[in-house]
C-alpha positions in Angstrom: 106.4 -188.9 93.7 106.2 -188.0 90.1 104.9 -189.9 87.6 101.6 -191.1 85.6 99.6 -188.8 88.4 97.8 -187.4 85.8 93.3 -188.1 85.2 90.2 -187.2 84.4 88.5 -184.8 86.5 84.8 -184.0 85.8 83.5 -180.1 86.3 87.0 -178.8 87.0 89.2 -176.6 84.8 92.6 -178.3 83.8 94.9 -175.0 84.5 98.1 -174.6 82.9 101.3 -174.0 84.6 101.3 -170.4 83.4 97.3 -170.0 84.3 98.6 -171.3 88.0 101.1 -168.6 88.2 98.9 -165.9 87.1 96.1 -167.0 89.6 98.5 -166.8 92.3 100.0 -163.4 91.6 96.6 -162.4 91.8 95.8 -163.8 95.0 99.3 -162.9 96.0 98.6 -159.2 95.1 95.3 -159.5 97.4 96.8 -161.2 100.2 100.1 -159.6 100.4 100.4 -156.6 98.0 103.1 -158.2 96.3 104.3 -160.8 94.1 106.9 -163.4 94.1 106.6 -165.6 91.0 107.3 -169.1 91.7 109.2 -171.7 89.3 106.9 -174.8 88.4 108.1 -177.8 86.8 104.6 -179.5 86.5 100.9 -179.6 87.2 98.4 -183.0 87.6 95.2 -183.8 88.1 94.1 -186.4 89.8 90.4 -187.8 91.5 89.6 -184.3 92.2 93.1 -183.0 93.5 95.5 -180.5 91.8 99.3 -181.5 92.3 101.6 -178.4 92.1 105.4 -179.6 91.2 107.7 -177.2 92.5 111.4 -177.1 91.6 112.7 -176.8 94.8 111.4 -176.4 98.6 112.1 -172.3 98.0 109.2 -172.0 95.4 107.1 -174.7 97.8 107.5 -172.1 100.3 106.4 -168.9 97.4 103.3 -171.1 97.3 102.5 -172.2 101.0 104.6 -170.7 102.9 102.4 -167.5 104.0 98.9 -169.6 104.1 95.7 -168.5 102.3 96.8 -168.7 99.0 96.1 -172.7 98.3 92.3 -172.5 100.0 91.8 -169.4 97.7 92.9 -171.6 94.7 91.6 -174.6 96.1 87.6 -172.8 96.6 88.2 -170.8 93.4 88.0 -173.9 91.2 86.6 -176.2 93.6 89.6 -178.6 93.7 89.4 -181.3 97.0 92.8 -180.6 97.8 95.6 -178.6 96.5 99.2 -180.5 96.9 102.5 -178.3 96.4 105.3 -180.9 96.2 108.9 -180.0 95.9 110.9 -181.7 92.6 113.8 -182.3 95.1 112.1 -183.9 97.4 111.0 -186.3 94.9 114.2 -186.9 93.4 115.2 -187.8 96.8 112.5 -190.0 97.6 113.6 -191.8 94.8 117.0 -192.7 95.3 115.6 -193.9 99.0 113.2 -196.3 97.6 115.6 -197.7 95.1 118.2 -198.3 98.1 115.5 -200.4 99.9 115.1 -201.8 96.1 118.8 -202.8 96.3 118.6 -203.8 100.3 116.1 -206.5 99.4 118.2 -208.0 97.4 120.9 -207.9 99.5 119.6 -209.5 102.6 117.9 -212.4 100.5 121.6 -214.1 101.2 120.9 -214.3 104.8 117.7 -215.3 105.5 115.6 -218.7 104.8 113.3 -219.4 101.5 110.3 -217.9 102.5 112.0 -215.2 103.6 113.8 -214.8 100.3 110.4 -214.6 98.6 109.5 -212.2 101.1 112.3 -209.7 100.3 111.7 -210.6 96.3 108.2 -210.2 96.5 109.0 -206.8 98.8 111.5 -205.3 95.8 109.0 -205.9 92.6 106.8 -204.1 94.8 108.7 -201.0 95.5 110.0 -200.8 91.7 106.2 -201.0 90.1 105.5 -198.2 93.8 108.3 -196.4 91.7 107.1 -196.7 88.0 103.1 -195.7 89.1 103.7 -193.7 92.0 101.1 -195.4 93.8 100.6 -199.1 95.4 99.3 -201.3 93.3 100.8 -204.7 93.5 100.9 -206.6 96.6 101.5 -209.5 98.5 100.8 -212.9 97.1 103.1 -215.1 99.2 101.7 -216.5 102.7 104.0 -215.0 105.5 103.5 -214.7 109.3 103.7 -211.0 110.0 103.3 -209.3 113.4 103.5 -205.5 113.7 104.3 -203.0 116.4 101.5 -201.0 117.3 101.8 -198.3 119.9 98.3 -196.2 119.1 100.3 -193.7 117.6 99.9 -192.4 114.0 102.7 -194.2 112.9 102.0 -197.5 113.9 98.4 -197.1 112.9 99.6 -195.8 110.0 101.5 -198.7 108.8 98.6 -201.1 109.9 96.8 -199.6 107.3 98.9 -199.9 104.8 100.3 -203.5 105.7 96.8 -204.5 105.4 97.0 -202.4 101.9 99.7 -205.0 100.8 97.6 -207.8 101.5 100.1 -208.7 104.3 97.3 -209.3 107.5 99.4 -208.8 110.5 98.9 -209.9 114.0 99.0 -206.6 115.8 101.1 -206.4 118.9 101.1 -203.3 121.6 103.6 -204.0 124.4 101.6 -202.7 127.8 102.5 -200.8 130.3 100.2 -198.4 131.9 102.3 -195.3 131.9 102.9 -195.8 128.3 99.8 -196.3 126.7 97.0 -194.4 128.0 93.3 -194.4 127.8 93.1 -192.7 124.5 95.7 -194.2 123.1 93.8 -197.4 123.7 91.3 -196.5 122.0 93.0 -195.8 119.1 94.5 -199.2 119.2 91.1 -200.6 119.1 89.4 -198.3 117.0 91.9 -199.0 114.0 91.9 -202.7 114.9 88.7 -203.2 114.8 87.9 -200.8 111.6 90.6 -203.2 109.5 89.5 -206.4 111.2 93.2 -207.1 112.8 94.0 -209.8 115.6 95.6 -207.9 118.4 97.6 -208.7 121.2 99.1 -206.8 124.5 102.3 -208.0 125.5 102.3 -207.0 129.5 105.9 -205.5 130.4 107.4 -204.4 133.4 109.0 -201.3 133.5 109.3 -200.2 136.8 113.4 -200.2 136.8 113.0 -198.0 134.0 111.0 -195.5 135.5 113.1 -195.6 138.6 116.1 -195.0 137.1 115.1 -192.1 135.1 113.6 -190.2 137.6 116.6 -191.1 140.1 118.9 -190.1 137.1 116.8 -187.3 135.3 117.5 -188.8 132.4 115.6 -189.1 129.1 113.8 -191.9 128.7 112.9 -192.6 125.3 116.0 -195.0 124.2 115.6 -197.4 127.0 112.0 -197.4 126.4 111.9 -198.3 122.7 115.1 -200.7 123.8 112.5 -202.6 126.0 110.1 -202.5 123.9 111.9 -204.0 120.5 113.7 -206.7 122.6 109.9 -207.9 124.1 108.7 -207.7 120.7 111.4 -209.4 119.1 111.3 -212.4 121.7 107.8 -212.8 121.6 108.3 -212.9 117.4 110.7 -215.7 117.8 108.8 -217.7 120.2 105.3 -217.6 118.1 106.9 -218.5 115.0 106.5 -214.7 113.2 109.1 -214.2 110.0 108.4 -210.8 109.9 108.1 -207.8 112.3 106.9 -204.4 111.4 107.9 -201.5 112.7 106.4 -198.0 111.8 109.9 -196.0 112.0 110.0 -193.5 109.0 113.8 -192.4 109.8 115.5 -195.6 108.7 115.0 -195.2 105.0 117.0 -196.6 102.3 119.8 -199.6 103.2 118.7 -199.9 106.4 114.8 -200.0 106.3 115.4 -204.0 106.4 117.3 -205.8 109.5 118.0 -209.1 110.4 117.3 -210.6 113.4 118.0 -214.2 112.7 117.8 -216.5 109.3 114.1 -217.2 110.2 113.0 -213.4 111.3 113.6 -209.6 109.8 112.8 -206.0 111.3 110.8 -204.0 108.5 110.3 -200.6 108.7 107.5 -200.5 106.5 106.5 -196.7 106.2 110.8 -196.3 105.4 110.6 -198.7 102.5 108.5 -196.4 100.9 110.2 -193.2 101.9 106.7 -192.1 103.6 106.1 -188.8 105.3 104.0 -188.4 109.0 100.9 -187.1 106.5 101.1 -190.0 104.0 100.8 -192.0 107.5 97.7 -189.6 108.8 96.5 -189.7 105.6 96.0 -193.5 105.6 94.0 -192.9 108.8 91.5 -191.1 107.0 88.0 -192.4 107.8 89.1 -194.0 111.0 88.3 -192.7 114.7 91.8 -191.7 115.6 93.2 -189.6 118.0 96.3 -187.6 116.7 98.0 -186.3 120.5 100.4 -186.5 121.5 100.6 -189.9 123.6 103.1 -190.7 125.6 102.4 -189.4 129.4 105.6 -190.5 130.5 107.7 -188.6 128.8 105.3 -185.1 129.2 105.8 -185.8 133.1 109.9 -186.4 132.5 109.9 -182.8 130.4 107.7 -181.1 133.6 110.1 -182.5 136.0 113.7 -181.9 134.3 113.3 -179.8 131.4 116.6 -180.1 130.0 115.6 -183.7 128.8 113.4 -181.8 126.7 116.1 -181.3 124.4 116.4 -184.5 123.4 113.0 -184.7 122.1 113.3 -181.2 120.3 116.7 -182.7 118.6 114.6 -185.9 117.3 111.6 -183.4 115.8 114.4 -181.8 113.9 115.9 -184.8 112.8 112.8 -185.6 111.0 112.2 -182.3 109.9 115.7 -182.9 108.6 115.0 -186.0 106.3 112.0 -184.5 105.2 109.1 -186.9 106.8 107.8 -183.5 108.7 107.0 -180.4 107.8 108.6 -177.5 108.9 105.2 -176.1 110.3 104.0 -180.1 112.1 107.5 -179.5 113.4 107.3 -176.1 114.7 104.0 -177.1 115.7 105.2 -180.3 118.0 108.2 -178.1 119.7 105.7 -175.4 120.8 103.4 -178.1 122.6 106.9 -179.7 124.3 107.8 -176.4 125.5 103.9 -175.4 126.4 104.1 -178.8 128.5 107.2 -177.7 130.2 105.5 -174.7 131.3 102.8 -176.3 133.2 105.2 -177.6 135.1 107.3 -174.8 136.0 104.1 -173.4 136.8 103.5 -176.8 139.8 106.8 -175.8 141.0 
């Protein structure tokens, strides 16, 4: 997000936005024997990193979009990283953190009193996350919060940064074998163990599940998470937990927040924020994580009938569409969906 991203960076040369477009015509003209002059609305400096502020995703893409040209600027000056961020995309991000804003005050009226603090405490963080552009306030309330966590980046993502918040979770994978694999165990306690969570498998049975979609060839995904939210959900209300985490980054906005009861809410944490999949890796920096794709399940629904494939393609381009992935992660996902298919047209 744009903001006070600006600070001091020792033995690196503060460049200008016209001293950033000549460097890249120059590469451009060594790379590509050409030059396209991108529009820049603003360049920072931060801990080492140089943030590029596009206007718009077109001049991100004069930038990026051909490769080579941000590792040349990036050795050349001997930045850690080179960001390009689109202005649009921040404007965006914007309004979606000050709907959540707006949704945490509208949901105080249906939920208990420490809930209410919750959701108070919740807002006055996201409006000081939009005035610094980073987290800096957290937490100070005592709540009992469980999160979801399936081994993926998500999940483990917004472990991370619950713990970031001072919010200490009680970390809950629903287990079936099919669904969470060796690795993905691993994972689970690799990141656990690195933040110094309590953890806890919820054993589930999913047989009729399986059954059905194989008898049905249908995809399985929405009866899975189903199964999965309603366990969760129950086990929350039994043990007392106010608030449950979820790691969804679609549900941005008004409807990052849901109420289960009086005495219980649904938070998609990594929405609130209007975070993208690599703000989520990102946080997993450090960490022994594996980032594959982890659900054997579905792989062996796409081999069998790959027309369910489609559905899993449309829901990669529905967050391509809001702008959590990148149009390469994206094209990147749909190639190993469609590589997986393969192998089992191969079997056949």
């Amino acid at each position: 997000m744009n903001g006070s991203l600006e600070g001091l960076v020792e033995n690196r040369r503060k460049l200008s936005k016209d001293e950033i477009i000549r460097e890249i015509l120059e590469i451009q003209d060594e790379i590509w024997g050409e030059r396209i002059v991108p529009s820049i609305k603003d360049v920072y400096y931060k801990n080492g990193i140089l943030t590029i502020v596009t206007w718009d995703r077109t001049d991100k893409a004069v930038i990026i979009g051909k490769g080579l040209l941000i590792g040349k600027l990036r050795e050349k000056y001997k930045y850690t990283k080179v960001r390009v961020v689109a202005y649009t995309d921040i404007v965006v991000k914007k309004i979606r953190v000050r709907e959540a804003i707006k949704a945490c005050r509208k949901y105080q009226k249906l939920v208990n009193g420490n809930l209410k603090k919750f959701l108070k405490e919740l807002g006055e963080i996201l409006k000081d996350y939009l005035k610094n552009d980073s987290i800096e306030r957290v937490f100070e309330g005592d709540y009992k919060v469980a999160l979801a966590l399936s081994g993926g980046s998500d999940s483990s993502g917004s472990l991370v940064l619950s713990k970031k918040l001072n919010l200490n979770p009680v970390a809950l994978t629903v287990y079936y074998p099919m669904l969470i694999p060796n690795h993905v165990k691993r994972n689970i306690e690799n990141v656990t163990k690195y933040l110094g969570v309590e953890h806890r498998y919820i054993d589930v049975d999913m047989r009729d599940i399986v059954e059905d979609v194989f008898r049905k060839k249908k995809h399985p995904c929405s009866m899975c998470s189903k199964r999965v939210k309603d366990t969760l959900i129950n086990y929350c209300i039994e043990n007392g937990f106010e608030v449950i985490i979820f790691g969804d980054l679609l549900s941005t906005g008004s409807q990052c927040i849901k109420v289960i009861n009086s005495n219980l809410i649904r938070l998609n944490l990594p929405a609130c924020f209007a975070k993208t999949k690599k703000e989520m890796s990102d946080y997993l920096d450090g960490i022994d994580f594996n980032f594959r794709y982890s659900c054997p399940f579905l792989m062996e629904v796409h081999r069998r009938y790959p027309s369910t494939a489609y559905y899993s393609i449309q829901r990669v381009c529905r967050e391509n569409r809001a702008g959590v992935l990148e149009p390469s992660d994206a094209a990147r996902s749909i190639l190993k969906i469609i590589k997986n298919i393969r192998k089992g047209l191969k079997k056949c």
